[in-house]
Structures are given as structure tokens and as C-alpha cells.
Backbone bond lengths (Angstrom), bond angles and torsions (degrees), N, CA, C in turn:
res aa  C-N    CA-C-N  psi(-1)  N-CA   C-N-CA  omega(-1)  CA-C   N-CA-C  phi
1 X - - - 1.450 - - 1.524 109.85 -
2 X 1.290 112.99 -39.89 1.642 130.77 174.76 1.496 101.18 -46.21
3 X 1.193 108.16 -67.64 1.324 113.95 173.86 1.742 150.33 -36.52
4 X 1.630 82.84 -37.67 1.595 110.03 -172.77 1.522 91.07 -80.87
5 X 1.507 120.67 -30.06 1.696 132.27 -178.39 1.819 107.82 -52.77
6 X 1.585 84.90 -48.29 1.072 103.02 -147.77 1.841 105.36 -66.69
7 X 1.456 107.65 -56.57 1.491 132.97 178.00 1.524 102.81 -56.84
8 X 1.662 122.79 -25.41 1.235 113.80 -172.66 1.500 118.51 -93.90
9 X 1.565 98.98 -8.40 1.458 116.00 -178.53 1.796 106.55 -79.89
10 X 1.776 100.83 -55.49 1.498 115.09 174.73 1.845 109.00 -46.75
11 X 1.559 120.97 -37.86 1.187 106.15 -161.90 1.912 106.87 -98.61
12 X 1.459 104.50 -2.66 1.813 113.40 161.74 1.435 95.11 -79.64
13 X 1.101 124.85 -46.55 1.632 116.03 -162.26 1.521 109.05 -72.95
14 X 1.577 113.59 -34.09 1.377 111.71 165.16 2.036 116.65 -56.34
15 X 1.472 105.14 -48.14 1.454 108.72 -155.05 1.906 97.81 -74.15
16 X 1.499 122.25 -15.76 1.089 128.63 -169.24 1.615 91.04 -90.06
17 X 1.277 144.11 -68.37 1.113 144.62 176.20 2.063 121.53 -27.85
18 X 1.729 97.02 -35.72 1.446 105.82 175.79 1.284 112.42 -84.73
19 X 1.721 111.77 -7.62 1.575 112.55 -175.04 1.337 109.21 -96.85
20 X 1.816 108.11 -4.98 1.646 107.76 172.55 1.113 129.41 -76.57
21 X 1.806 101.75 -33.97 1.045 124.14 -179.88 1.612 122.62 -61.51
22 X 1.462 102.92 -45.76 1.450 125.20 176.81 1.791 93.69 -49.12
23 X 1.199 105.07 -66.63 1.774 107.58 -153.31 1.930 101.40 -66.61
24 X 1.793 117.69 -28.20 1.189 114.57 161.21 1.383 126.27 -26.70
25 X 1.698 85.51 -66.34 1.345 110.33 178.93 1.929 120.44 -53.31
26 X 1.023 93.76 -34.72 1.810 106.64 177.43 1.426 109.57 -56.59
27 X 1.708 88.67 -54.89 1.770 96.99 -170.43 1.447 108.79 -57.60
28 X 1.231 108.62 -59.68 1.584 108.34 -174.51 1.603 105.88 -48.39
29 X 1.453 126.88 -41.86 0.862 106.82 -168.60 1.900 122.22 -70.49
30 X 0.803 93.42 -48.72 1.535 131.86 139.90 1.817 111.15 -4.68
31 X 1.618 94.56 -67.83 1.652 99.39 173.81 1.341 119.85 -93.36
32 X 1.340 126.76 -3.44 1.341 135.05 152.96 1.660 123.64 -44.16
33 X 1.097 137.52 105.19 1.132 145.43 -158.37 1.733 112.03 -93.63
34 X 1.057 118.31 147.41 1.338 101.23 172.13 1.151 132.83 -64.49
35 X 1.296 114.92 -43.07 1.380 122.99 164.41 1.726 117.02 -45.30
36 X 1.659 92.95 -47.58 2.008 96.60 -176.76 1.997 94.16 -51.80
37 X 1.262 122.89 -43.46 0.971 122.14 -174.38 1.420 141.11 -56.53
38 X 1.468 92.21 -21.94 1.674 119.27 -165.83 1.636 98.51 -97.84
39 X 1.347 103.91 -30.45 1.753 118.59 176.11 1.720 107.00 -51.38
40 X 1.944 83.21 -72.57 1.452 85.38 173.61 1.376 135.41 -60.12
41 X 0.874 132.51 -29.60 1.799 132.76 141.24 1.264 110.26 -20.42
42 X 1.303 110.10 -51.11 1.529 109.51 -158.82 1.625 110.32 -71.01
43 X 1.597 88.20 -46.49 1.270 96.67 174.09 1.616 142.70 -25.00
44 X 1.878 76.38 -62.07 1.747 91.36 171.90 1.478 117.81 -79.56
45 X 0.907 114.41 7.25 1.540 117.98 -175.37 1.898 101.29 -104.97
46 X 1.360 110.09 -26.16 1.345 97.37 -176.30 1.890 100.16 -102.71
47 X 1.682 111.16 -2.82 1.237 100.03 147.00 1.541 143.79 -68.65
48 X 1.862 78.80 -35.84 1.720 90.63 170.57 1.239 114.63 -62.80
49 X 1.655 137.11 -52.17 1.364 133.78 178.75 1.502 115.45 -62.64
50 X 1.454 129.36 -17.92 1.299 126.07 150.96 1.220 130.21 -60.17
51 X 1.702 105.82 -39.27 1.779 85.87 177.72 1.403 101.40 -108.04
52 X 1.524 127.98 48.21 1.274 137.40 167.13 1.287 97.97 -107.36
53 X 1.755 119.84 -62.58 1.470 117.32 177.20 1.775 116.13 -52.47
54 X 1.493 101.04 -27.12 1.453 101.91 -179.76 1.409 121.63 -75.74
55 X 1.245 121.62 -9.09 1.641 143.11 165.16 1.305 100.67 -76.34
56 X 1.141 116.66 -46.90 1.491 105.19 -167.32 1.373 116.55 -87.90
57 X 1.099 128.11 -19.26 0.972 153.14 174.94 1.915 112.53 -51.19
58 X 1.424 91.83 -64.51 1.795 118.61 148.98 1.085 134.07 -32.58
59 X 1.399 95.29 -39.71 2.025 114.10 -167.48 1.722 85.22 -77.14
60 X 1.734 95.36 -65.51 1.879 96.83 -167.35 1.522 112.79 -47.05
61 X 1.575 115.36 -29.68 1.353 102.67 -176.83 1.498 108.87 -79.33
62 X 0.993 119.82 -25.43 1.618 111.89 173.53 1.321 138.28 -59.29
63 X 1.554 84.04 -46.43 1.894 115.62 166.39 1.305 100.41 -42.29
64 X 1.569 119.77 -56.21 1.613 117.31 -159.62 1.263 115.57 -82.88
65 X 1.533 116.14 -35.70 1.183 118.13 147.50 1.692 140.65 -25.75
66 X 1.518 86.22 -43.58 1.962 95.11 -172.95 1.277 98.74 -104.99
67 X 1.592 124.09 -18.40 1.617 108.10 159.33 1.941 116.91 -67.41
68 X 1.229 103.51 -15.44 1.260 122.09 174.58 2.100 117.47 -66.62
69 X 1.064 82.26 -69.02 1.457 86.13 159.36 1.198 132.17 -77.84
70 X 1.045 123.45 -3.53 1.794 131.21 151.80 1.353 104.96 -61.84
71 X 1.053 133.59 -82.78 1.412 152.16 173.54 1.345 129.92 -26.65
72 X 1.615 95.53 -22.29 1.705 120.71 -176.16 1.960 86.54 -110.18
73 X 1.251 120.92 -36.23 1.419 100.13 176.64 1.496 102.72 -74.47
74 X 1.513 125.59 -58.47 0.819 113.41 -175.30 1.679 129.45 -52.92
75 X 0.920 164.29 -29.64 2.107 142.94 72.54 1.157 98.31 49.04
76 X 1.531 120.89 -89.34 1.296 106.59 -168.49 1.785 132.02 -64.40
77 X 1.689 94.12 -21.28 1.925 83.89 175.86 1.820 104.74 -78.82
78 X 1.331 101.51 -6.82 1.675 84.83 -167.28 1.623 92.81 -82.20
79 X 1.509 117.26 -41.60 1.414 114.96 -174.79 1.502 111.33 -43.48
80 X 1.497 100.96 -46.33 1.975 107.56 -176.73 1.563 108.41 -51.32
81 X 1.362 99.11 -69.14 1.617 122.81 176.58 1.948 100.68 -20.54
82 X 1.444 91.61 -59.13 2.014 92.61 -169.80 1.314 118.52 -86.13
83 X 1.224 110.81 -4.93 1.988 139.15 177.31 1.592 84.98 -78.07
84 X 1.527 125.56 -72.39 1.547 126.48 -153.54 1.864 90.41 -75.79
85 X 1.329 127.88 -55.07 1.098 108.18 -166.21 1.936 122.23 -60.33
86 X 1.199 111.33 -35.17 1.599 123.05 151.36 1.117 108.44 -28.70
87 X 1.902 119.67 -71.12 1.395 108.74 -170.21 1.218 107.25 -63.54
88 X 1.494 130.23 -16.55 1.530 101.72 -158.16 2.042 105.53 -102.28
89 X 1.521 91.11 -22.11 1.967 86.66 164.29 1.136 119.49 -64.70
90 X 1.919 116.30 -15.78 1.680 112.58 -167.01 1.753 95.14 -94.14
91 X 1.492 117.46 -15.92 1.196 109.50 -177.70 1.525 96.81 -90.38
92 X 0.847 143.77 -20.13 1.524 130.24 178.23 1.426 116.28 -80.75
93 X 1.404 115.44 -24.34 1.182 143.52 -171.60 2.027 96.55 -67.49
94 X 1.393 96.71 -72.80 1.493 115.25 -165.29 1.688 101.56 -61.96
95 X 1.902 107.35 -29.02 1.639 109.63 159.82 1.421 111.61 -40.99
96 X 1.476 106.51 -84.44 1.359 121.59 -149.66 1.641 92.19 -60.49
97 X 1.126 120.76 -36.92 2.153 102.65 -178.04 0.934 128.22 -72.96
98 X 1.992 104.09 -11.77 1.647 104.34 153.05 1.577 136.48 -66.32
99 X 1.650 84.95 -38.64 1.256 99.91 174.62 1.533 136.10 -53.10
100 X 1.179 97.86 -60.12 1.659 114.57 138.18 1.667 130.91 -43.53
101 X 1.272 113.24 -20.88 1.632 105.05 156.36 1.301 108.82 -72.42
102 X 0.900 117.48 -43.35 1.553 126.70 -168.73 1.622 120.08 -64.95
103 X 0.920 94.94 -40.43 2.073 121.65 -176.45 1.572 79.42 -83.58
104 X 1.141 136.40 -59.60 1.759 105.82 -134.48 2.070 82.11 -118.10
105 X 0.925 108.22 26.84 1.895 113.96 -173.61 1.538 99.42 -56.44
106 X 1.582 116.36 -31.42 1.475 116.01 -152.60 1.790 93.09 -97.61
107 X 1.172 143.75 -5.37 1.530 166.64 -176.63 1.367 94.26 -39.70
108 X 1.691 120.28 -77.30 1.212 128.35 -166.00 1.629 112.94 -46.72
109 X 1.819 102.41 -53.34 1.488 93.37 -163.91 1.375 106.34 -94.41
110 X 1.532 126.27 -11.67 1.305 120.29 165.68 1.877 113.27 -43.33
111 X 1.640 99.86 -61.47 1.514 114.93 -171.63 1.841 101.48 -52.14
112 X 1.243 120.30 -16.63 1.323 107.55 -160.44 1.835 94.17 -99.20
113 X 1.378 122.60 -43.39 1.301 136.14 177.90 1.663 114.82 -73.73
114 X 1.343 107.55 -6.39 1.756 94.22 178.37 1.622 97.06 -98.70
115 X 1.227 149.20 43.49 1.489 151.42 -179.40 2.097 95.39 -136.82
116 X 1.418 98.02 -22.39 2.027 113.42 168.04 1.425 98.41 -48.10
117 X 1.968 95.55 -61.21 1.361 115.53 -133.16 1.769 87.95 -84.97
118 X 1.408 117.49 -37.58 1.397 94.80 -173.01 1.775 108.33 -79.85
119 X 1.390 129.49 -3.46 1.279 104.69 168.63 1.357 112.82 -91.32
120 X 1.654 132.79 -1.40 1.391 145.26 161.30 1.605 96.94 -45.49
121 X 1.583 100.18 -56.71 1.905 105.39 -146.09 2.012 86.29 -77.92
122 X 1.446 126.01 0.01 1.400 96.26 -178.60 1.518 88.10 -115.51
123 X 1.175 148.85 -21.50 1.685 136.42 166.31 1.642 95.00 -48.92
124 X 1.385 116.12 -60.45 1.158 113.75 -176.21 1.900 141.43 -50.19
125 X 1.577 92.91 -16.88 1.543 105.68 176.48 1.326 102.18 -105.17
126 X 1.556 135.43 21.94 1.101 125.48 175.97 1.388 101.28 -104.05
127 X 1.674 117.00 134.95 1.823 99.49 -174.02 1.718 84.25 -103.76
128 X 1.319 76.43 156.30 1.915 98.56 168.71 1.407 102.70 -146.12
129 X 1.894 109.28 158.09 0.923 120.23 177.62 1.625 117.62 -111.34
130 X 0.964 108.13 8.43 1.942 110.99 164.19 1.230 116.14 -102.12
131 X 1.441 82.28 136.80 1.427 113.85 -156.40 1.748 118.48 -65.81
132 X 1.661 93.88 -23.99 1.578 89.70 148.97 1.316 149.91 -88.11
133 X 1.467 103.96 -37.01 1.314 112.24 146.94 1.827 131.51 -14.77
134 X 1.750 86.82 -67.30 1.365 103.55 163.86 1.315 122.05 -42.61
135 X 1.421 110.43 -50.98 1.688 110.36 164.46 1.357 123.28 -45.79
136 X 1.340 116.29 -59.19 1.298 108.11 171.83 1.581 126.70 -57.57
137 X 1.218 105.67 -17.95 1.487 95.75 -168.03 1.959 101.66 -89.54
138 X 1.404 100.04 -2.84 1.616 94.08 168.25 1.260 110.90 -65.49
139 X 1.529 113.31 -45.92 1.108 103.80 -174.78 1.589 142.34 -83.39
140 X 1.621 92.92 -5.78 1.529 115.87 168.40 2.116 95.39 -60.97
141 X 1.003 95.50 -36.15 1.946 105.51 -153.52 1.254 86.42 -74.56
142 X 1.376 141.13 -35.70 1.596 133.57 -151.71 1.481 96.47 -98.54
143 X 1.639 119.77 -42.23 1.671 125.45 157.06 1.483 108.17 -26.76
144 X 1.605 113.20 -83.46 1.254 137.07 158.42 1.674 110.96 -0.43
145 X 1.352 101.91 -63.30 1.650 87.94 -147.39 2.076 82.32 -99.59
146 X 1.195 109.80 -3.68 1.719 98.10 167.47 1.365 115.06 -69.01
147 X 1.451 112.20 -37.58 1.363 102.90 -164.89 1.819 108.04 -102.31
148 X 1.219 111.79 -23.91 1.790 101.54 145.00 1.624 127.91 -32.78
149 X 1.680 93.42 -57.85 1.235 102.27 167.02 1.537 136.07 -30.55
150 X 1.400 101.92 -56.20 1.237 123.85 -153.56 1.757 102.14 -85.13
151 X 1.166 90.11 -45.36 1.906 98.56 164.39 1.903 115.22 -39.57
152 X 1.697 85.77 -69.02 1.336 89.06 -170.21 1.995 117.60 -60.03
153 X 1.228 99.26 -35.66 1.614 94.61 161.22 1.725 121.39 -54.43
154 X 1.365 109.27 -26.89 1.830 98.74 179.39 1.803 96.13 -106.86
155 X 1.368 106.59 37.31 1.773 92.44 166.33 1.543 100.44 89.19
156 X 0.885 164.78 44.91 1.274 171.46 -122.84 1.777 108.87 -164.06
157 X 0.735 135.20 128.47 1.406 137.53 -177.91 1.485 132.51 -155.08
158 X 1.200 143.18 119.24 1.341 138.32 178.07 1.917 119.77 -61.88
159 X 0.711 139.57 101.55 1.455 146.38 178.68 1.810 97.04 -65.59
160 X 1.353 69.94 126.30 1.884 100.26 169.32 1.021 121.68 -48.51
161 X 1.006 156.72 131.10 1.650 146.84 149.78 1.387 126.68 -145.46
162 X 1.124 115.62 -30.29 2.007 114.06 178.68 1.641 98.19 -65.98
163 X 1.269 95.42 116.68 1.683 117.88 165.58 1.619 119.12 86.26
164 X 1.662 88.92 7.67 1.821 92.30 172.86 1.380 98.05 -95.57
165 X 1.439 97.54 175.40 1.799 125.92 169.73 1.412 93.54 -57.12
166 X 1.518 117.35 144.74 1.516 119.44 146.71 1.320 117.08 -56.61
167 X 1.387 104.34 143.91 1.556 106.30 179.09 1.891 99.86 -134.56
168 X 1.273 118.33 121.58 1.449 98.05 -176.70 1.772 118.41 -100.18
169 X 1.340 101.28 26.48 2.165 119.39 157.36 1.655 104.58 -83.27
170 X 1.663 118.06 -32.11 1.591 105.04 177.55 1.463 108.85 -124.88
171 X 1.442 110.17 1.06 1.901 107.28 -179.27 1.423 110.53 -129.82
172 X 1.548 84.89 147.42 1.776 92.99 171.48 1.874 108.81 -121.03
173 X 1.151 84.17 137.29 1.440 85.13 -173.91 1.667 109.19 -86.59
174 X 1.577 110.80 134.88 1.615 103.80 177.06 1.421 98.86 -117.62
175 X 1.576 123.87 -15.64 1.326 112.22 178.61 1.140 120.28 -164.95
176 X 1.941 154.62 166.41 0.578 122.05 -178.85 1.393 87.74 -150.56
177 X 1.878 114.48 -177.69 1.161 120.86 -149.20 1.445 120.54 177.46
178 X 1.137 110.66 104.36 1.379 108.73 178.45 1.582 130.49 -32.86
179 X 1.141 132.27 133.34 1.006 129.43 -173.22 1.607 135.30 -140.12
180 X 1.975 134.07 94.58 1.374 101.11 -142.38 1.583 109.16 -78.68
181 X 0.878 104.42 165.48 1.515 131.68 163.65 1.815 108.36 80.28
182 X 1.388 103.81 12.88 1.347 128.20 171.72 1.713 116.11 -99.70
183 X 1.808 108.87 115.15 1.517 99.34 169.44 2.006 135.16 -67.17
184 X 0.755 129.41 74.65 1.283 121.40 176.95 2.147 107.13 36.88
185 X 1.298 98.53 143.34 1.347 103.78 163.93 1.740 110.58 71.17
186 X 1.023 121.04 13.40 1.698 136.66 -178.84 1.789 87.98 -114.57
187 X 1.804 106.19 141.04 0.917 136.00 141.53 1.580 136.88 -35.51
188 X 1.219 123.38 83.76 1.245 107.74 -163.71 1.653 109.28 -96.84
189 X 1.205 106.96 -39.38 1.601 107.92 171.44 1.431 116.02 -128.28
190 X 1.345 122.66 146.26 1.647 139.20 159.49 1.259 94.40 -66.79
191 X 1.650 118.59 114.74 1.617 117.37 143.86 1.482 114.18 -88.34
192 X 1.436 127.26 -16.62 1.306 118.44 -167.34 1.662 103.11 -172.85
193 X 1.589 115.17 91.28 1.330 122.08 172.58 1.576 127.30 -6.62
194 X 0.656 136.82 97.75 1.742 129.22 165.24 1.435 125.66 -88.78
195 X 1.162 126.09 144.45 1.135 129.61 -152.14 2.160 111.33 -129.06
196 X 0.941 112.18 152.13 1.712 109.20 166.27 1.526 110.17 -126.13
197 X 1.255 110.56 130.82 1.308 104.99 156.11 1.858 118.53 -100.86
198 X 1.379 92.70 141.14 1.645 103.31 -167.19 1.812 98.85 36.56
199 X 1.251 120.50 -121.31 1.583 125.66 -168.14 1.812 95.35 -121.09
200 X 1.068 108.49 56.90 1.668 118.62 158.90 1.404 97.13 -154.10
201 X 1.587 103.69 137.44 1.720 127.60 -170.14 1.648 75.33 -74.93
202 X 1.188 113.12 136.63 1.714 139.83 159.80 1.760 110.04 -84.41
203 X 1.188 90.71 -60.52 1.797 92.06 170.84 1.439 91.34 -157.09
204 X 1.774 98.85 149.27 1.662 103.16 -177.92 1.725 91.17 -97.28
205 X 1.916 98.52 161.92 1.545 110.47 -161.26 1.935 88.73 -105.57
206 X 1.455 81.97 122.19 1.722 91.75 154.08 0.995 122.16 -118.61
207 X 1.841 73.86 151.77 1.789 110.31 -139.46 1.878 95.11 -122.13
208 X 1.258 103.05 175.96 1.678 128.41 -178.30 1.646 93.13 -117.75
209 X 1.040 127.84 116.51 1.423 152.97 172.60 1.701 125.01 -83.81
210 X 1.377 124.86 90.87 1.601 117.07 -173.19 1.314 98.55 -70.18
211 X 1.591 104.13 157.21 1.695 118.75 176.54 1.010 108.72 -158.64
């Protein structure tokens, strides 16, 4: 019987407790104003456009950001781009002046030995008739044709000129001179051999010039 007291007390005290709540609920609603209502509307609406502007806000900073780092990559490929092209003109560069040691290596002592060879070639056009003399001049001739030699093996070459056109890339003119049955601007005499090594004039040949 205690019991039935007891459970019937717990389940009034429950149904009275849900009827407070209910009428809570009334009042508040109750004391809610229209205006309080129209506020709160507002409210959330100028929350919503805050964290809408605040998104966007985000976006633009990102945007500028990654146009930022574009701009900083792009910087760096051009820096590479003019970094690799540098190295590669200084390596073609440091090529070709090897190359050219190598090709023109014989330059120095050629230029110093062809002033040998032209006082060889004038002992040598002098004739004599003693018989020692003659001796020596064999051996001027065998000198002679060693160190011709030796030229023409490192690229060394005599340049053409008796009876060509003047050309002023392999001739120097020291004089000139009428000449018949000769047109103007032709080579008429060698004053002084000229020579090329490989495809660079070594020394240009002066010449006597008809006019």
C-alpha cells in the first residue's frame, strides 16, 4: 500500500514538473516581444553576412597569396633559365678557346721562324760558283725544306698571289705600277711571302700592285 503511495506521489510530482515547464515555456514566449524578435532575426542575418564576408574575405586573401607565389615561382624559373643559359655560353665559350689553343698552338713559333725561312729563301737565290760555298748552301736547302716541312704539317701554308686579283684579307700593298698588257688591281710582284695558318692569315704577303 506504501508503495502504491509512494509511485503515485513520484508520478504527480513528475506530471506537475512537465506542467512547469510547459507554462515556462508560455511565459517566455509570452515575454518575447516582437520587436525582441525582429532583432533577433536581424541578428542572425548580420551573423550570416559576417561569416559570408568572412569567407570571402579568405578566398581574396588566398587568391593574392597564390598570385603571390606564382610570381615568386615564376622569378625563380627565369633566374634558372639565365643561371643555365650563362653556364652554357661560358661552356661553349671556354670550348671554342680551347679549341683554338689547339688549332692555332703552332702561331707563336711559326710567326717567330718564318723571318729564318725568308732569310734561308734569299742565301738560297743567290748562285755562286765555289765549290764550298755550294756546300754550304746544301745545307742551308736541307734546313730550308725541314722547317717548311714542319710548318706545313701544323697547318702552315704559303698564300697565293703572283698573277691574282688583289685581295686586301691576304695582301698588303707596298707599291704599285703600271703594267702593259696587265688589268689594274692584279698582283704583279711578291715583295715578301705571306703565309696562312689553317684559315687565319699568319702574315699578309707584300705584293707590287699594277694600275
Amino acid at each position: 500500500m506504501q508503495e502504491e503511495n509512494v509511485k503515485e506521489k513520484e508520478t504527480t510530482a513528475e506530471e506537475t514538473c512537465e506542467e512547469v515547464k510547459e507554462d515556462v515555456k508560455e511565459t517566455v514566449s509570452e515575454e518575447t516581444t516582437p520587436e525582441e524578435k525582429q532583432e533577433e532575426t536581424e541578428n542572425k542575418k548580420e551573423d550570416k553576412k559576417g561569416a559570408k564576408f568572412g569567407k570571402k574575405k579568405r578566398i581574396e586573401e588566398l587568391e593574392e597569396e597564390n598570385a603571390k607565389l606564382k610570381e615568386e615561382l615564376a622569378a625563380s624559373k627565369n633566374a634558372y633559365f639565365k643561371a643555365y643559359a650563362d653556364a652554357e655560353n661560358l661552356k661553349k665559350r671556354l670550348q671554342s678557346e680551347a679549341d683554338n689553343v689547339r688549332k692555332y698552338r703552332i702561331q707563336g713559333f711559326a710567326t717567330e721562324v718564318l723571318p729564318v725561312i725568308d732569310n734561308l729563301e734569299r742565301a738560297l737565290d743567290v748562285k755562286v760558283d765555289d765549290p764550298n760555298v755550294k756546300n754550304y748552301a746544301k745545307g742551308f736547302e736541307m734546313i730550308y725544306q725541314q722547317l717548311v716541312h714542319i710548318l706545313e704539317m701544323e697547318g702552315v701554308k704559303e698564300i697565293e698571289a703572283k698573277d691574282k686579283p688583289f685581295d686586301p684579307n691576304f695582301h698588303q700593298a707596298l707599291m704599285q705600277e703600271a703594267k702593259e698588257g696587265v688589268e689594274p688591281g692584279m698582283v704583279i710582284e711578291v715583295l715578301q711571302k705571306g703565309y696562312m695558318l689553317k684559315d687565319r692569315v699568319l702574315r699578309a704577303t707584300l705584293v707590287k700592285v699594277s694600275e
